[in-house]
Kinemage of the C-alpha trace (Angstrom):
@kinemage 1
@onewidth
@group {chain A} dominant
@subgroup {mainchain}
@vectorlist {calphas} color= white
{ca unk a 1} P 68.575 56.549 -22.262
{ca unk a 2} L 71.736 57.901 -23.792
{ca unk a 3} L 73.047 54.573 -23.633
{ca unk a 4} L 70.326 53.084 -25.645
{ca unk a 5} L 70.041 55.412 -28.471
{ca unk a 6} L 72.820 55.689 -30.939
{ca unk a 7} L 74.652 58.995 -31.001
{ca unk a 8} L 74.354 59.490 -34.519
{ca unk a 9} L 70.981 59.230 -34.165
{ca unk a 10} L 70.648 61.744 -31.023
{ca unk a 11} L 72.779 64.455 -33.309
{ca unk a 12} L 70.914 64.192 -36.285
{ca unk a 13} L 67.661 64.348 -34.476
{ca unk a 14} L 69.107 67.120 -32.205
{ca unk a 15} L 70.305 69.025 -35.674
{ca unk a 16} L 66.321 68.611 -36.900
{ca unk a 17} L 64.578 69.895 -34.048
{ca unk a 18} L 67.216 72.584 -32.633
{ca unk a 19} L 69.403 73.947 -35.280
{ca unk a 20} L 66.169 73.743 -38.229
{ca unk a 21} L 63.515 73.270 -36.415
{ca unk a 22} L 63.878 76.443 -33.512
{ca unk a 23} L 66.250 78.018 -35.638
{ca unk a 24} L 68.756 78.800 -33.162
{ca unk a 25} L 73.222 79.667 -33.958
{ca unk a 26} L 75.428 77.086 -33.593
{ca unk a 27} L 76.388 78.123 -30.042
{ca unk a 28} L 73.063 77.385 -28.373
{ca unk a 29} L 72.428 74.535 -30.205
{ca unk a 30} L 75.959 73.068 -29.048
{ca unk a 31} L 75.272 73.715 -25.414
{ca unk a 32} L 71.996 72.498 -25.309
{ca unk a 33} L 73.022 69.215 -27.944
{ca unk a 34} L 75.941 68.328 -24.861
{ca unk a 35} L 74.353 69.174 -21.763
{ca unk a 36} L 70.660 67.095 -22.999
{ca unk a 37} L 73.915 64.550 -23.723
{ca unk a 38} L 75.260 64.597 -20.068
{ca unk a 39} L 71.923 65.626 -17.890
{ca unk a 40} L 70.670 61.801 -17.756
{ca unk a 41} L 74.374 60.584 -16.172
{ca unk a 42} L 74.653 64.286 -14.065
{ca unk a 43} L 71.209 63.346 -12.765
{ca unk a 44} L 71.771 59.945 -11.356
{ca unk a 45} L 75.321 60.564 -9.643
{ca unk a 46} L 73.768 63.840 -7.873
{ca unk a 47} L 70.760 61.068 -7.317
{ca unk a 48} L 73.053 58.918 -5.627
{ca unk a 49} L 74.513 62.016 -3.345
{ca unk a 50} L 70.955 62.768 -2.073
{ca unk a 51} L 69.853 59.357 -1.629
{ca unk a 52} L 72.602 59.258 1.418
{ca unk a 53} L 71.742 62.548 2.417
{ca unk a 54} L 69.723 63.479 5.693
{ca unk a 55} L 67.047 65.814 5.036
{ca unk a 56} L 66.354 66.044 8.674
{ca unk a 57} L 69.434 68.701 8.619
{ca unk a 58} L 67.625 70.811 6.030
{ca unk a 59} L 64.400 70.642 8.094
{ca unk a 60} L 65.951 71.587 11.253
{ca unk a 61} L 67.838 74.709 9.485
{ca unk a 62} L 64.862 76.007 7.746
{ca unk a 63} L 63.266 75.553 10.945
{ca unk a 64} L 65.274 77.466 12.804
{ca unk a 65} L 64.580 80.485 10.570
{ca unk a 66} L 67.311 79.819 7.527
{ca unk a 67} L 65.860 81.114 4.009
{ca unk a 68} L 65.344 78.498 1.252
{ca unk a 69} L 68.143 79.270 -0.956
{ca unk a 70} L 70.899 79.900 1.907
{ca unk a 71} L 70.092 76.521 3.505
{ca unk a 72} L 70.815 74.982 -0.389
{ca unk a 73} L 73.955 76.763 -0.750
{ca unk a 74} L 75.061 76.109 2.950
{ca unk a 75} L 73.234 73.046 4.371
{ca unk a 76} L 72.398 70.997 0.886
{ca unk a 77} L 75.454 71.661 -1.336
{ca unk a 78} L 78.247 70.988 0.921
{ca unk a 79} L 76.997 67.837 1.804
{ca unk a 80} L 76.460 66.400 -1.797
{ca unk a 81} L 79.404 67.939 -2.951
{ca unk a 82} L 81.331 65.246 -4.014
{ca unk a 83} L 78.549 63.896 -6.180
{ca unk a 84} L 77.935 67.515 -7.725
{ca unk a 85} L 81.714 67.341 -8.891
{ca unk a 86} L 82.143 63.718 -9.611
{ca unk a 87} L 78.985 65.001 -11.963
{ca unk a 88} L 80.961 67.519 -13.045
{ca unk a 89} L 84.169 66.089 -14.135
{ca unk a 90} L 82.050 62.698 -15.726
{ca unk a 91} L 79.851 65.199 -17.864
{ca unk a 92} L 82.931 67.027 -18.666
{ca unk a 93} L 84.984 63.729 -19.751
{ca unk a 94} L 81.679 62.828 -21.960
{ca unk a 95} L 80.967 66.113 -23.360
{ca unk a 96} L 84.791 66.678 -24.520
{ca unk a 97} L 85.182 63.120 -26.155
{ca unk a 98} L 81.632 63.307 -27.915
{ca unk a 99} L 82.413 63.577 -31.684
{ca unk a 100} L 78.870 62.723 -33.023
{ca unk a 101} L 76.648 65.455 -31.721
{ca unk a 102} L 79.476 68.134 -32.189
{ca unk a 103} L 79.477 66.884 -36.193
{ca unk a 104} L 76.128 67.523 -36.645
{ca unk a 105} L 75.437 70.740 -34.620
{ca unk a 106} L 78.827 72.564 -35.944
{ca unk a 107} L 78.676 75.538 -38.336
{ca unk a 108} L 81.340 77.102 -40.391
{ca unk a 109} L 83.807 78.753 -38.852
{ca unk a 110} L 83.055 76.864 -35.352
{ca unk a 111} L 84.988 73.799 -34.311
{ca unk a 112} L 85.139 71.893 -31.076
{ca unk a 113} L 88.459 69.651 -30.060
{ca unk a 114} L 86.985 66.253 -30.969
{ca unk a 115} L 86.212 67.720 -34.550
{ca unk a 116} L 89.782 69.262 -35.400
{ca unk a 117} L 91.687 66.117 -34.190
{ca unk a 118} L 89.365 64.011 -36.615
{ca unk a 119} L 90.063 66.750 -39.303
{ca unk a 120} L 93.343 66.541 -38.946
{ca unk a 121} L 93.901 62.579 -38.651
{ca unk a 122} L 91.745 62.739 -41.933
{ca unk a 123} L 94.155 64.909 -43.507
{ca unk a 124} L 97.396 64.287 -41.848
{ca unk a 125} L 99.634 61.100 -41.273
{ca unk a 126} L 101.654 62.126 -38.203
{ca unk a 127} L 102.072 61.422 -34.450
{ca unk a 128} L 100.106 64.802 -33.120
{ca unk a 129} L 97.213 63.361 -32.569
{ca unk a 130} L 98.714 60.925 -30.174
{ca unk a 131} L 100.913 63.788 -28.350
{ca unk a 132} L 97.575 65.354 -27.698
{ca unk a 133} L 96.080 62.349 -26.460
{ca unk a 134} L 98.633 61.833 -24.337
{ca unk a 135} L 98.283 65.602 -23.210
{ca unk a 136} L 94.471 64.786 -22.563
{ca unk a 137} L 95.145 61.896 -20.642
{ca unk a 138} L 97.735 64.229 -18.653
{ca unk a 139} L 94.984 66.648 -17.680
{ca unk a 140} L 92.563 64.028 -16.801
{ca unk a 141} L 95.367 62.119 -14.491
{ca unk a 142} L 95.807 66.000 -13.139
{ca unk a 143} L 91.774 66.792 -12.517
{ca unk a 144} L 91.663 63.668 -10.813
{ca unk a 145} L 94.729 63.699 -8.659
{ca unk a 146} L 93.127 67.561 -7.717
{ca unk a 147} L 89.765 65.751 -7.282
{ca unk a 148} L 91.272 62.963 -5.053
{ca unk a 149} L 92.988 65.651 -2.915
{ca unk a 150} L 90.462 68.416 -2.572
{ca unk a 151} L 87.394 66.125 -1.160
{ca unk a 152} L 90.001 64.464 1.069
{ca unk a 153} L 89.978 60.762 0.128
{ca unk a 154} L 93.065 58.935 1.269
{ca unk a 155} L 93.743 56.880 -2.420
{ca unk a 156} L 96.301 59.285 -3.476
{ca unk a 157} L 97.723 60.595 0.125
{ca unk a 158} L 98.993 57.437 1.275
């Protein structure tokens, strides 16, 4: 859904009904505007996780006496946890490069990074917004190579 209706759109209607319409600070109305932004694509790569998982495992543990939320936290969650942060780091990546929503939920006095680079490459002629895209891309390269390392896939040990 995301996909299919225009960002511009999504902000302004997320500035009617959240910021005017509930009447809530900028703060909430940020968090809520970027995670109803990244929920749909969170949602179908933690989908994808449990689709391969066996629930037979979490059957037999709560069978065997295990409470509810322990067998989450130590039957569940370590098996889909490379979807939960493959989640993480995609809703991350699309809630730090999402100018649109941030424009239109912003107050005075509150900026996000997407907002003060396009302030400053509408006021400014000079190569810092490229250094910090470089930087970004830097930190991104980083989180992955982490990523890649930490859930043990072989593309980056080799």
């Amino acid at each position: 859904m995301p996909i299919l209706v225009p960002e511009i759109v999504f902000g302004f209607s997320l500035l009617k009904s959240v910021t005017i319409g509930m009447g809530l600070p900028v703060y909430p109305s940020l968090i809520i505007g970027h995670a109803l932004l990244v929920l749909p694509y969170s949602v179908r790569v933690v989908g994808a996780s449990l689709a391969s998982f066996d629930f037979s495992v979490e059957e037999a543990a709560i069978s065997l006496g295990c409470p509810p939320l322990k067998t989450f936290f130590t039957v569940v969650l370590p098996n889909i946890r490379a979807g939960v942060i493959a989640a993480f780091i995609l809703a991350f990546i699309t809630s730090i490069n999402d100018v649109s929503i941030s424009v239109f939920l912003t107050g005075p006095g509150i900026s996000t990074l997407p907002i003060q680079i396009l302030a400053h490459m509408e006021q400014f002629f000079d190569p810092t917004i490229a250094s910090v895209s470089v930087l970004l891309m830097l930190v991104t390269v980083g989180v992955m190579a982490i990523v890649e390392m930490t859930l043990g896939l072989t593309f980056l040990t080799k």
